[in-house]
VOGU-3710 file (C-alpha; in Angstrom, 3 decimals, decimal comma):
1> xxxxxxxxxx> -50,772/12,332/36,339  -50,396/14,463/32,789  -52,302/13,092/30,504  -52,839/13,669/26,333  -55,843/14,526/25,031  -56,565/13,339/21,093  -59,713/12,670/18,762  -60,677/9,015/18,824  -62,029/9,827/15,135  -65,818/10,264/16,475
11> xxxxxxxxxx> -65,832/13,580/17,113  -64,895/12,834/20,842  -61,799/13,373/22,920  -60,147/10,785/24,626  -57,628/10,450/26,733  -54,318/8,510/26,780  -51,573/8,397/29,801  -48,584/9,449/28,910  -45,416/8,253/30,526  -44,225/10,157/33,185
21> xxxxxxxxxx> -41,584/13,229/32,412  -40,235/16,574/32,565  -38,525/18,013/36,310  -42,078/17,660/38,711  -41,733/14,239/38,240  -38,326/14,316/39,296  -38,779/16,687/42,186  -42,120/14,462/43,491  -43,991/17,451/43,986  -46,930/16,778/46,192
31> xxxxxxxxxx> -50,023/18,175/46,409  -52,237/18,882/49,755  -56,043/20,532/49,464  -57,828/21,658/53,230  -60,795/22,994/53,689  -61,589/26,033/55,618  -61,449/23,878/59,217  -58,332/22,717/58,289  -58,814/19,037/57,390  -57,402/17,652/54,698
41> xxxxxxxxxx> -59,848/17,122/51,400  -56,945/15,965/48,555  -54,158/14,140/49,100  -51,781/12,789/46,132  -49,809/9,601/45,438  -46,546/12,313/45,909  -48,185/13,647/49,356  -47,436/9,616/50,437  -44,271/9,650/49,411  -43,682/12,507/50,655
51> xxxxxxxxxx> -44,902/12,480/54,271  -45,200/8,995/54,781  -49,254/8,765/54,955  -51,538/6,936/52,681  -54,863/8,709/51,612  -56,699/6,765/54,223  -54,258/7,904/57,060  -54,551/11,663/55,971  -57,904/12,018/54,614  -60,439/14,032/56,633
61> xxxxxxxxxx> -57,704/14,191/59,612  -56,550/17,992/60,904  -53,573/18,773/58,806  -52,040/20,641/61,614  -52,281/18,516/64,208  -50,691/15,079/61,632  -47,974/16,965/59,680  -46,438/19,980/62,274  -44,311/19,728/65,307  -46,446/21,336/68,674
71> xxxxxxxxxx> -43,736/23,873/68,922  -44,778/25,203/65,392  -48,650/24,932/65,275  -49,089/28,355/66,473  -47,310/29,938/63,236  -48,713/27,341/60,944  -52,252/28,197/62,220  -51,526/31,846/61,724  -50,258/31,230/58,254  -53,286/29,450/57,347
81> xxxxxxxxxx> -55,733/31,629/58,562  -53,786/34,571/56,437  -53,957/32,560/53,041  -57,968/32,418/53,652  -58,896/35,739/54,760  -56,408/37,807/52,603  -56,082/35,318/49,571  -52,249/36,288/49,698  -50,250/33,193/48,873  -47,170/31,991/50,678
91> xxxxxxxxxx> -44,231/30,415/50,050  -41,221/29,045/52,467  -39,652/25,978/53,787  -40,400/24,736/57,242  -40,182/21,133/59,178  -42,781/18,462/58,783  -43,351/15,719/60,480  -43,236/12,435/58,695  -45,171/9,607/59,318  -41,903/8,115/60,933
101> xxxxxxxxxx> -41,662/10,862/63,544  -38,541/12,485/62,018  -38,706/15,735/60,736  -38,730/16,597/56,986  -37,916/20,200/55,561  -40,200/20,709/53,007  -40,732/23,740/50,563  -44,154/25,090/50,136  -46,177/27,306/48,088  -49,373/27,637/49,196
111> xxxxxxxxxx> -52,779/29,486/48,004  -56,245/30,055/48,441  -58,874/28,023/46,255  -62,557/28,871/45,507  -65,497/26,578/44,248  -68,090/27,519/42,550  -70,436/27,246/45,466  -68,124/29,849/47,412  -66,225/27,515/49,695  -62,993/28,424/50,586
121> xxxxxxxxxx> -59,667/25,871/50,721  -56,224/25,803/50,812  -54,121/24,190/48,169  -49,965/23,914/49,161  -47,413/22,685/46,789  -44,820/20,746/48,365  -41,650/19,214/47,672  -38,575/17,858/49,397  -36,075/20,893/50,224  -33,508/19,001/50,510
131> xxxxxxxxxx> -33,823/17,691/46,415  -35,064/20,803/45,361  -32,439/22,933/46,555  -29,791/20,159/45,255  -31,578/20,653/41,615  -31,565/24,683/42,236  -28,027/24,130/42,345  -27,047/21,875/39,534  -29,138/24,095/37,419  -27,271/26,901/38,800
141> xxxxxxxxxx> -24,198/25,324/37,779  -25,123/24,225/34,464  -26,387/27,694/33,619  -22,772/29,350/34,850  -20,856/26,342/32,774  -22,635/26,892/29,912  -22,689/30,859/29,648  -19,203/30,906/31,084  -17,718/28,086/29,026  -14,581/28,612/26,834
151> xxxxxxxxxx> -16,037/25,643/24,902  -19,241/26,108/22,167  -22,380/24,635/23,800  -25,821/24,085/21,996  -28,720/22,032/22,750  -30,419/20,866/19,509  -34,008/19,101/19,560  -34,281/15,936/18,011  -34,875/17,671/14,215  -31,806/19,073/15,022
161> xxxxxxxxxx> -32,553/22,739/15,616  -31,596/24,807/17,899  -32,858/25,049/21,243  -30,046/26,945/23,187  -26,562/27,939/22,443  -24,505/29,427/24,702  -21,546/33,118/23,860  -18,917/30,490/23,157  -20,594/28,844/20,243  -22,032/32,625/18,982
171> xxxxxxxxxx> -18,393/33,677/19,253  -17,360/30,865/16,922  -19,632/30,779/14,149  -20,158/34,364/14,076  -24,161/34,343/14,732  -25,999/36,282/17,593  -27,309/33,415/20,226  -30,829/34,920/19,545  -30,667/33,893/15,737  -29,686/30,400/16,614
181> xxxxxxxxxx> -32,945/29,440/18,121  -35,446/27,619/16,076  -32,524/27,290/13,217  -31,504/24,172/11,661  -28,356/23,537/12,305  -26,996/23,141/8,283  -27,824/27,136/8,622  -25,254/28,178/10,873  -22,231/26,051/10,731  -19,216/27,301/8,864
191> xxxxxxxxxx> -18,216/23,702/7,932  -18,036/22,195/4,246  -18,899/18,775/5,262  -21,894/19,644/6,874  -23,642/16,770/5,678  -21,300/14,548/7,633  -22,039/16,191/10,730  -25,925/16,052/10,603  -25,283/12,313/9,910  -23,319/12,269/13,024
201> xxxxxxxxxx> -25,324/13,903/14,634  -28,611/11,772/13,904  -26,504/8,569/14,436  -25,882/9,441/17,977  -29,707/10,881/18,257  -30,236/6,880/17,023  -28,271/4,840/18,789  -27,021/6,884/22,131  -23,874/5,935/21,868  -21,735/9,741/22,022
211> xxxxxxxxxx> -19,275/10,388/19,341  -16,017/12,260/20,785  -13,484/14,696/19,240  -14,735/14,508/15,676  -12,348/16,625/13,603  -13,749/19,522/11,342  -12,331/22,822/9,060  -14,003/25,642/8,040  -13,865/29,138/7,550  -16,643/31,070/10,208
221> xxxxxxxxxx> -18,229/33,673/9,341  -16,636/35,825/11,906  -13,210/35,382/10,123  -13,618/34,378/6,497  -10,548/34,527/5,717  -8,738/32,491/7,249  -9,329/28,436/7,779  -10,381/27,415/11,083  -10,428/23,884/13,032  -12,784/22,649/15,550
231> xxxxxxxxxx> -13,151/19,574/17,755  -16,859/18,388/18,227  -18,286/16,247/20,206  -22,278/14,792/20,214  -24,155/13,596/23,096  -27,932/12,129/23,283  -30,397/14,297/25,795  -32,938/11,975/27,780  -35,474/12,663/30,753  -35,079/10,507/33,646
241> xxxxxxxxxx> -37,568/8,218/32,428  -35,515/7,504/28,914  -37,532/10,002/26,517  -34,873/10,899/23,789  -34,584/15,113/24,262  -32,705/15,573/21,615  -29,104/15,871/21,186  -26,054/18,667/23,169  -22,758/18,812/20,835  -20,197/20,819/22,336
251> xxxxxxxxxx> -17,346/22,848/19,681  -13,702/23,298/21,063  -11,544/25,758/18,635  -8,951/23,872/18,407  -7,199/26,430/15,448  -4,350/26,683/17,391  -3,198/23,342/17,384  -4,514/22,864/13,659  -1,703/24,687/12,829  0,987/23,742/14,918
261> xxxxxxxxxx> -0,106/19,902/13,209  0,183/21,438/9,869  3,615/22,987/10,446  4,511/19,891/11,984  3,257/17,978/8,862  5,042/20,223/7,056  8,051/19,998/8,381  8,043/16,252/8,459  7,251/16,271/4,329  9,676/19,007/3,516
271> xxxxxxxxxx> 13,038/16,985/5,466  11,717/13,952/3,721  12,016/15,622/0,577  15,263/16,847/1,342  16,330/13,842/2,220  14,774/12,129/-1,032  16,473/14,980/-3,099  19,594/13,424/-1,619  19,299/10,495/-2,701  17,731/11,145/-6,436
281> xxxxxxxxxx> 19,475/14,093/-7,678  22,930/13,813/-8,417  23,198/10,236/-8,916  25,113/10,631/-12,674  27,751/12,902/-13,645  25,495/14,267/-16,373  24,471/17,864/-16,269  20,656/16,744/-18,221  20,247/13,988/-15,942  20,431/15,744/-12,962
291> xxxxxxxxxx> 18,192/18,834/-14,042  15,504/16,557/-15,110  16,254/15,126/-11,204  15,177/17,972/-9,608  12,558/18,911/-11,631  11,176/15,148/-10,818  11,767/15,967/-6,763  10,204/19,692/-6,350  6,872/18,911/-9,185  4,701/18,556/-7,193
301> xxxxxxxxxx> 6,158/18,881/-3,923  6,994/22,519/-4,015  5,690/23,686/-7,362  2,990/22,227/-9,815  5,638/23,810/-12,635  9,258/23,663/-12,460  11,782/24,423/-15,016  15,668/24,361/-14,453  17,325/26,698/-16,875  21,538/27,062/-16,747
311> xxxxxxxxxx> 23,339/30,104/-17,565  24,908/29,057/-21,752  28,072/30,291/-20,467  28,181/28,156/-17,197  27,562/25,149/-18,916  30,362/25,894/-21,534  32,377/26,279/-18,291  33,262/30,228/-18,940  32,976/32,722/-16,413  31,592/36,035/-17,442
321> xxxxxxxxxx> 31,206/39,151/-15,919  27,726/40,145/-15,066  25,958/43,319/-15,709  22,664/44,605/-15,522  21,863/43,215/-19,518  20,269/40,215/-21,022  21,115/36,617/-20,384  21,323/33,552/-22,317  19,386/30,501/-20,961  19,720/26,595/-21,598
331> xxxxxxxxxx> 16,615/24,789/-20,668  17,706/21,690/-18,992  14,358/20,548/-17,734  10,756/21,244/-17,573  8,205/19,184/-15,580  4,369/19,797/-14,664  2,509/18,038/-12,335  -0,426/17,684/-14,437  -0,998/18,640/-18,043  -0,929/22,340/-18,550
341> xxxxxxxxxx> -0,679/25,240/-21,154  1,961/26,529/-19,184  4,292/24,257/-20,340  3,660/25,875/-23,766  4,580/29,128/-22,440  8,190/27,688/-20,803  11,697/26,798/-23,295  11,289/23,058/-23,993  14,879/21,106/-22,423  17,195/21,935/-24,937
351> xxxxxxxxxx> 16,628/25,315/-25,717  18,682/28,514/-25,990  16,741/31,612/-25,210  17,655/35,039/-24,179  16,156/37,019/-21,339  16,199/40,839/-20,891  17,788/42,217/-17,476  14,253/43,215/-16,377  13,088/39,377/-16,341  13,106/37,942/-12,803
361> xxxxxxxxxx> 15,114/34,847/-13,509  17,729/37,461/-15,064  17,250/39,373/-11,546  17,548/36,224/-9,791  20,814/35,363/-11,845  22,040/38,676/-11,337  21,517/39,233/-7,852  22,109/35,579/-6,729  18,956/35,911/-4,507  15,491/34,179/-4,384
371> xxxxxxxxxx> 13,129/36,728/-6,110  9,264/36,044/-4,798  5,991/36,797/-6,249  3,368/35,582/-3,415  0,591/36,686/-5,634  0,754/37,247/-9,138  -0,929/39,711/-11,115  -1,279/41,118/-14,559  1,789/43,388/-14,653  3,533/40,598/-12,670
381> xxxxxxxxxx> 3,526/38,410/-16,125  5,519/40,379/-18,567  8,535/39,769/-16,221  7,991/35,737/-15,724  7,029/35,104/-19,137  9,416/35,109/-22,202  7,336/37,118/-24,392  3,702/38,140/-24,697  2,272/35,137/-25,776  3,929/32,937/-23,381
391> xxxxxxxxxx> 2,371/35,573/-20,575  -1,042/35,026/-22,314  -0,663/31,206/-21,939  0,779/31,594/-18,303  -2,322/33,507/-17,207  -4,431/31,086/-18,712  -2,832/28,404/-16,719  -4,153/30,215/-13,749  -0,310/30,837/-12,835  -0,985/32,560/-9,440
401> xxxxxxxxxx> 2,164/32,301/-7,347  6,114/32,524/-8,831  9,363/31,977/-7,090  13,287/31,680/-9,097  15,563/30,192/-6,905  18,699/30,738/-7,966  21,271/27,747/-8,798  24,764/28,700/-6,893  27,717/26,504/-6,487  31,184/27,496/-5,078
411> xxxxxxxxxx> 30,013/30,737/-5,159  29,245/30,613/-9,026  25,687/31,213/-10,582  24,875/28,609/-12,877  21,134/29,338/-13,582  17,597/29,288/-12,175  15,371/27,037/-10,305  11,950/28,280/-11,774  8,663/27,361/-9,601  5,041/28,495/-10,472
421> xxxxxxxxxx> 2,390/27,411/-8,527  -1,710/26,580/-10,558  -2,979/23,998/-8,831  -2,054/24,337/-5,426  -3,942/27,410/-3,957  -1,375/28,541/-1,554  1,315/31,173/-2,279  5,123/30,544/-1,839  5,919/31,797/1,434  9,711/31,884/3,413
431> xxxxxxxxxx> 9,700/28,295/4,010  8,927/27,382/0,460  11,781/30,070/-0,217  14,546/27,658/2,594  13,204/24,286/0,619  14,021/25,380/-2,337  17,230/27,403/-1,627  18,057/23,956/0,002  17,551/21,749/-3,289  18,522/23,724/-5,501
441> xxxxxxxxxx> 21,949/24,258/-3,408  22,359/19,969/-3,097  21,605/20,076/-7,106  23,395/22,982/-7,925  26,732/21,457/-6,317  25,547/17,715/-8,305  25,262/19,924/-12,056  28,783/22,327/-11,302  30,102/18,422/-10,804  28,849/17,321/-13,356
451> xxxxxxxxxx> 29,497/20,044/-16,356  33,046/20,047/-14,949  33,463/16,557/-15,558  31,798/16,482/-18,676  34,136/19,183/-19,775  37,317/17,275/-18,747  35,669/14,025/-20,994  35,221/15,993/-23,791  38,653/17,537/-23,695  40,125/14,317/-22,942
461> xxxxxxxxxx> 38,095/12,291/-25,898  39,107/14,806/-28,308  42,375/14,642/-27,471  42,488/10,575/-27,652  40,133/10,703/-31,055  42,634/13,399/-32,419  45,342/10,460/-31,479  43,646/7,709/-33,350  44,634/7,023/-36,689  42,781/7,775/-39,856
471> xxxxxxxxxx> 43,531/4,807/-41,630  42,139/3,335/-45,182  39,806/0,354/-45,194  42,207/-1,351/-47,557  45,815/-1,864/-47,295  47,899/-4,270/-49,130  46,335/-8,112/-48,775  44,066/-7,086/-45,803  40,620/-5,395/-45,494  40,257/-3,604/-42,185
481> xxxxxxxxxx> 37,558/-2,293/-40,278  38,051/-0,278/-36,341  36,284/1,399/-33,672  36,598/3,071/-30,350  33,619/3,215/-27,900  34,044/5,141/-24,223  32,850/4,009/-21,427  28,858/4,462/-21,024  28,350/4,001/-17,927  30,934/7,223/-15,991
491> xxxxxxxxxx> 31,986/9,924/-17,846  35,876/9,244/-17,805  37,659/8,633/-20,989  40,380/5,779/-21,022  43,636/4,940/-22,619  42,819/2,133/-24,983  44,006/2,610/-28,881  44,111/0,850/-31,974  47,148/1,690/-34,843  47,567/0,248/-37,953
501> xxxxxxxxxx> 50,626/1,614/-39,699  52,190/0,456/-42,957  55,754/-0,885/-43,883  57,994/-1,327/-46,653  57,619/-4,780/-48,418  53,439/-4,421/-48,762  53,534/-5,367/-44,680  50,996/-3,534/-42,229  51,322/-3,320/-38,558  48,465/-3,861/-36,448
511> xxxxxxxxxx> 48,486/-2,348/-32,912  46,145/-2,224/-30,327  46,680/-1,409/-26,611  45,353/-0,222/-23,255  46,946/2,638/-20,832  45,732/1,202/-17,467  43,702/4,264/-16,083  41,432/7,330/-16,659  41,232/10,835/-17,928  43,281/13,574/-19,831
521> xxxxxxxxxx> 46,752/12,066/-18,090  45,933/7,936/-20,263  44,839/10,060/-23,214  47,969/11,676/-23,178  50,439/8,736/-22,281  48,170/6,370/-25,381  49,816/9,528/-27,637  53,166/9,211/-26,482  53,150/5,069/-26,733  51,654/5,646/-30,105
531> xxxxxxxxxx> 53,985/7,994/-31,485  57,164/5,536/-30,174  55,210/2,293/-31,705  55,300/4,278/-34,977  58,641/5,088/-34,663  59,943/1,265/-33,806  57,734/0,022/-36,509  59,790/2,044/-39,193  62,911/0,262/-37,573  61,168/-2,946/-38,999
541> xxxxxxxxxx> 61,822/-4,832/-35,967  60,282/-7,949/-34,920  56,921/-7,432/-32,687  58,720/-9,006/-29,661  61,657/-6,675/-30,151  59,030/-3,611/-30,897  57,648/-4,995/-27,148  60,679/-4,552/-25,279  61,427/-1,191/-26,198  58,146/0,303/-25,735
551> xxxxxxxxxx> 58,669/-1,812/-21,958  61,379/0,777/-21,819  59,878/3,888/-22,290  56,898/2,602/-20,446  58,648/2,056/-17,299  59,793/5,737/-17,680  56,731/6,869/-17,128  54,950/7,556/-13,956  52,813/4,824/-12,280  51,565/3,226/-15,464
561> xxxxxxxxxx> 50,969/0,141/-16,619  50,210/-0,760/-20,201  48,889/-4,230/-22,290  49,385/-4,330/-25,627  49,232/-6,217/-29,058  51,408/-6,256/-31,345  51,335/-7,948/-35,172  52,967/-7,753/-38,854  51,453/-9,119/-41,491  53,252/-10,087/-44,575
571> xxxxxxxxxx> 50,535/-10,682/-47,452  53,525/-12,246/-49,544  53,721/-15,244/-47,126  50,477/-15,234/-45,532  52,279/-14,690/-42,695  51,509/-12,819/-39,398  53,909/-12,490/-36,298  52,248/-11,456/-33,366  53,701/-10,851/-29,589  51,479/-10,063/-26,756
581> xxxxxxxxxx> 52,184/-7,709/-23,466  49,653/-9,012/-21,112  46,965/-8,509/-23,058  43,651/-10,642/-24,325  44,237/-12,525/-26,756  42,984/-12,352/-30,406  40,448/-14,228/-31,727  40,961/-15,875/-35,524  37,252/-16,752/-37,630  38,325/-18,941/-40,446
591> xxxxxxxxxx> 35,661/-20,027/-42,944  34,581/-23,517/-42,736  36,056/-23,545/-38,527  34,655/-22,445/-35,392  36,389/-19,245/-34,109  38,767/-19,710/-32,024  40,918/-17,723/-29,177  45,191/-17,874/-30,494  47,282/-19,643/-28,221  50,089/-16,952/-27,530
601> xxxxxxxxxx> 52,353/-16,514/-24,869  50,644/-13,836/-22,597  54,000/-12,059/-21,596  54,500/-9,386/-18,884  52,655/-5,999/-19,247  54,223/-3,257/-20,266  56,188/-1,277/-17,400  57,535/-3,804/-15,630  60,369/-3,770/-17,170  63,133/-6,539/-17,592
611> xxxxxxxxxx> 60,620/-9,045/-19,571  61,409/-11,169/-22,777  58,277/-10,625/-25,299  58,081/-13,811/-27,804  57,018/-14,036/-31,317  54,143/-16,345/-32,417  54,119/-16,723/-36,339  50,741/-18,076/-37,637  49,426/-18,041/-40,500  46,514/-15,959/-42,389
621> xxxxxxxxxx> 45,020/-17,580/-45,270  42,407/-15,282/-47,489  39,179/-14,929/-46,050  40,766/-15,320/-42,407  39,634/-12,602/-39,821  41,990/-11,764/-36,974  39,980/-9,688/-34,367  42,194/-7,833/-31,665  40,380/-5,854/-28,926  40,718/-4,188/-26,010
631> xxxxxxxxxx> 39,131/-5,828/-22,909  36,914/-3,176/-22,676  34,800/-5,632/-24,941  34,249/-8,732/-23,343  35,213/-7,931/-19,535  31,903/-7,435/-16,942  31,506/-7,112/-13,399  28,859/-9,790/-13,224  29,997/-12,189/-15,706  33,120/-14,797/-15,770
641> xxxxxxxxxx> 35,880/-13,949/-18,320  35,595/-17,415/-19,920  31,688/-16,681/-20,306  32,516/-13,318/-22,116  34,819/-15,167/-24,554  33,014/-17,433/-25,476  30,256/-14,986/-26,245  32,976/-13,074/-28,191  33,385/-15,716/-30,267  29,961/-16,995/-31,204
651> xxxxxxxxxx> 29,169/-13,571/-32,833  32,058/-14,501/-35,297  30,551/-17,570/-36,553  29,686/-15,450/-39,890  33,497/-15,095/-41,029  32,221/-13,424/-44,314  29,802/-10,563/-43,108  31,223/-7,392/-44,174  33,593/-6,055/-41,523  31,792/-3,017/-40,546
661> xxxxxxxxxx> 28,946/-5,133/-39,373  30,543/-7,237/-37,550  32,378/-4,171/-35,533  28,561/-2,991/-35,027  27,545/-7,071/-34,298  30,175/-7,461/-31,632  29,777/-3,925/-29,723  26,206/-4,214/-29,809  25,912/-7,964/-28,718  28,712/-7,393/-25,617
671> xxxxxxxxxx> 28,724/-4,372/-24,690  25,872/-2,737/-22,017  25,025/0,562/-20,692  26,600/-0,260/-17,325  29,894/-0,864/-18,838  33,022/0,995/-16,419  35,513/0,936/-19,682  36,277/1,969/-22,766  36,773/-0,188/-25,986  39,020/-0,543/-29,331
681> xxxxxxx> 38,726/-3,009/-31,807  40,628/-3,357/-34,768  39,508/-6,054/-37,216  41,241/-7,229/-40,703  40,560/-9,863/-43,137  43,050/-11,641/-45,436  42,066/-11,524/-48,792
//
């Protein structure tokens, strides 16, 4: 049995068993001593196990005549003989008997011993051929699996250096095999988290349980310049008797399918981004609104700064012929992904600035074609930036990657997409080219919409503004106060209007109305009802009269339907003769009184033609207000009509705040940003 020798602390050696290990114990080799007449002088525990005898059985007894078949004493005799005369060793397999009376091929090595008082024996090593050749070939195989293996193979000891490591692994972290050995491990893998995989590694050197397919990138040093992935794997080494070895992790390159997983990733992130830009840009018809959209979808997504810069002339809606010359640039947006100098360096939203025709966004604009700067260097600055100090700031950002995408819609440049990359370490590349192509094509369509339709409001609201009246605050016995409000929440312009037009006899007219519809075409048919009101006020007719023939003209007129108030007011008498077409009624704040809504026959709107208009008289006594709207003011998707008026008329419960204020009073207390119509409101006040 191996034993271990230590100092007991005396001076002397002692000795301690050990338990059992390493492969003799696992082969059971036996060992048999004869002396020079052939009987047997040493026989081991193994030699029982072995052959079958005890020490008792075999001690002193002819070895020849116990342990070898007749037919082969002749040859075993001869053998033995030859190991003591020549000294020659020998080593072969042949059958012995066992103690059973079967026959046993056994594996010996055998050799001649002296003593020192010159006797001669024989010593022979023995062990079970059939085991031994079994373990001759799984070490066989283990040796061709590891040196052969496509998979990275090192045995570690349990302080976790090296012990063996097989071409794979030398392939894959770049190190001879040689240099491995007697390394810690920390020394020669190319991972960052290193740390984690010694703590892996001593877990499973703890515990026993193996830990499978644990995940790691790195660079090797083999191929530093690119990133590598690796699947490893840790197993705990024991002898057959439980002795912890150390440890065997094996390294599969799995690089390949690292990337295919990152593409994959990639894709997955850049369609839902794609489909997010659907849904978030675009979602107004206002030109700002949806640069500032995009910006919000592609920082940091696609680019850690993105600015979205129109073409002056596109947004003015004016096509120009381009040349090879400078351009003139509205910031629209500007968004970082963290705080930055380079946003010092870009044109804050707002901004007109003109870039030369050897800027890239000009090129971009120009050419209508993505223009890429994968990695950009000191002479690639002057070109991004505006000017030299803006190239300063942009190189201090660390601005290391550009890309100008441009903005095209119905085959019209409208501007840039601008993307520079600080943060991120990885250059724009073709697919960062098709993502952005792709958004900025969905938000280039949503802006061409939108500063179309922004241009058709504009037009459309000067137009109705130039068809309001300019009116004094003061006519004869009234005090008068007006507004008109679009709609705030679309960008459409309606047909509502307010008149108030004077008459002979110190009597004013007070109009207001609402063209049922949208756009340049109501603008334009408020103008023409306008101009005929005027005209049948001058006739001095009474408002019901005024009614029908504006029903007339009305119905002349293609697919539109009009409400409208009309009422005279005679300061002489106080009176005021009012006849409504369809339309809400107006409410009357009298000092010492609640407000109230007047009771007038609501009549037929205007257009339908054949319809009898009456006229209410009431009177107006001084300090009276007489508030006539368009229902612009108090109509809501959410909210009853009834509710609405009543709100209407609780903000007039202060009949003698100035008239101004209350105009701002009742279109800031009804109306919201959500609001789908227009508004006029026309107030007077007796005096």
């Amino acid at each position: 049995m191996a034993v271990d020798s230590f100092d007991t602390g005396h001076g002397k050696q002692g000795v301690e068993p050990s338990r059992p290990t390493g492969l003799l114990d696992v082969l059971s080799v036996a060992a048999v001593a004869l002396d020079s007449s052939g009987r047997i002088v040493f026989w081991t525990p193994q030699a029982e196990e072995l052959f079958g005898y005890t020490a008792q059985e075999a001690l002193g007894k002819p070895a020849a005549r116990l342990l070898v078949h007749p037919e082969h004493l002749q040859s075993v005799m001869s053998l033995f003989t030859e190991v003591l005369e020549t000294g020659r060793g020998w080593a072969g397999a042949f059958p012995v008997r066992h103690k059973d009376g079967s026959s046993r091929l056994t594996e010996f090595r055998t050799m001649r011993l002296l003593d020192d008082l010159g006797d001669v024996y024989a010593l022979g090593i023995a062990a079970d051929h059939t085991l031994l050749q079994r373990v001759e070939t799984d070490l066989a195989l283990c040796e061709q699996l590891i040196n052969q293996s496509p998979i990275g193979l090192a045995l570690l000891d349990p302080d976790l250096r090296y012990l063996l490591v097989n071409p794979a692994l030398e392939r894959i972290d770049g190190t001879p095999a040689g240099d491995h050995i007697g390394r810690h491990l920390r020394e020669t893998l190319p991972f960052p988290d290193v740390d984690t995989v010694e703590s892996a590694l001593r877990q499973v050197l703890a515990t026993g349980t193996p830990l499978l397919d644990q995940y790691h990138v790195g660079r090797p040093q083999a191929d530093p310049g690119h990133e590598h992935a690796w699947s490893l794997s840790f197993y705990r080494l024991e002898d057959p008797v439980g002795r912890v070895l150390g440890a065997a992790a094996s390294v599969v390159d799995v690089t390949e399918r690292h990337h295919a997983a990152a593409e994959a990733d990639r894709a997955r992130r850049r369609l839902a981004l794609i489909a997010d830009a659907s849904a978030r840009v675009g979602t107004t018809l206002d030109v700002d609104q949806t640069a500032r959209e995009l910006a919000e979808i592609a920082a940091p997504a696609l680019a850690d700064v993105v600015a979205v810069d129109i073409l002056d002339s596109a947004l003015s809606c004016r096509r120009v012929r381009r040349d090879n010359g400078p351009e003139l640039f509205r910031s629209l947006a500007l968004k970082a992904a963290r705080p930055t100098v380079a946003l010092r360096a870009a044109d804050a939203p707002g901004d007109v600035a003109a870039y030369e025709g050897d800027r890239l966004v000009t090129l971009c604009v120009h050419t209508g074609r993505p223009v890429l700067v994968p990695q950009v260097g000191p002479r690639d600055l002057p070109r991004i930036a505006r000017d030299a100090e803006a190239g300063a700031l942009l190189a201090e950002a660390g601005v290391h990657s550009y890309l100008a995408v441009p903005l095209i819609a119905h085959g019209e440049v409208l501007g840039a997409l601008d993307l520079k990359r600080t943060h991120n370490p990885a250059p724009f590349d073709e697919d960062d080219i098709l993502l952005a192509a792709e958004l900025a094509g969905r938000a280039a369509v949503a802006i061409d919409n939108a500063r179309w339709f922004q241009s058709v409001r504009n037009t459309a609201l000067t137009l109705q503004r130039s068809l309001l009246p300019e009116h004094s605050p003061h006519h004869p016995g009234l005090e008068l106060a007006s507004r008109y409000q679009p709609a705030q929440a679309t960008s459409e312009v309606g047909g509502d209007w307010y008149d108030v037009i004077p008459l002979a006899e110190d009597k004013t007219v007070l109009v207001v109305g609402d063209v049922m519809g949208n756009g340049i075409d109501a603008a334009a048919t408020m103008g023409r009802l306008r101009t005929a009101t005027c005209a049948y006020a001058d006739l001095d007719l009474a408002p019901g009269a005024v009614l029908q023939h504006l029903d007339k003209i009305t119905c002349d007129l293609e697919h539109y339907i009009v409400t409208c108030l009309y009422a005279v007011y005679d300061p002489h008498t106080g009176q005021c003769s009012i006849a409504n077409a369809g339309h809400m009624p107006p409410a009357l704040a009298r000092p010492g009184e609640t407000p109230r809504l007047l009771d007038l026959p609501a009549g037929a709107p205007l257009g339908v033609g054949g319809v009898r208009f009456e006229t209410t008289a009431i009177e107006l006594r001084a300090g009276d207000v007489l508030v006539l709207y368009t229902d612009g003011l108090v109509e809501t998707r959410q909210h009853p009509i009834d509710d609405r008026l009543n709100a209407l008329l609780d903000l007039l419960d202060e009949p003698h705040r100035p008239l101004e204020e209350t105009c701002d009073v009742l279109l800031h207390g009804l109306r919201h940003p959500d609001d789908h119509d227009d508004v006029a409101l026309l107030i007077a006040r007796a005096q």
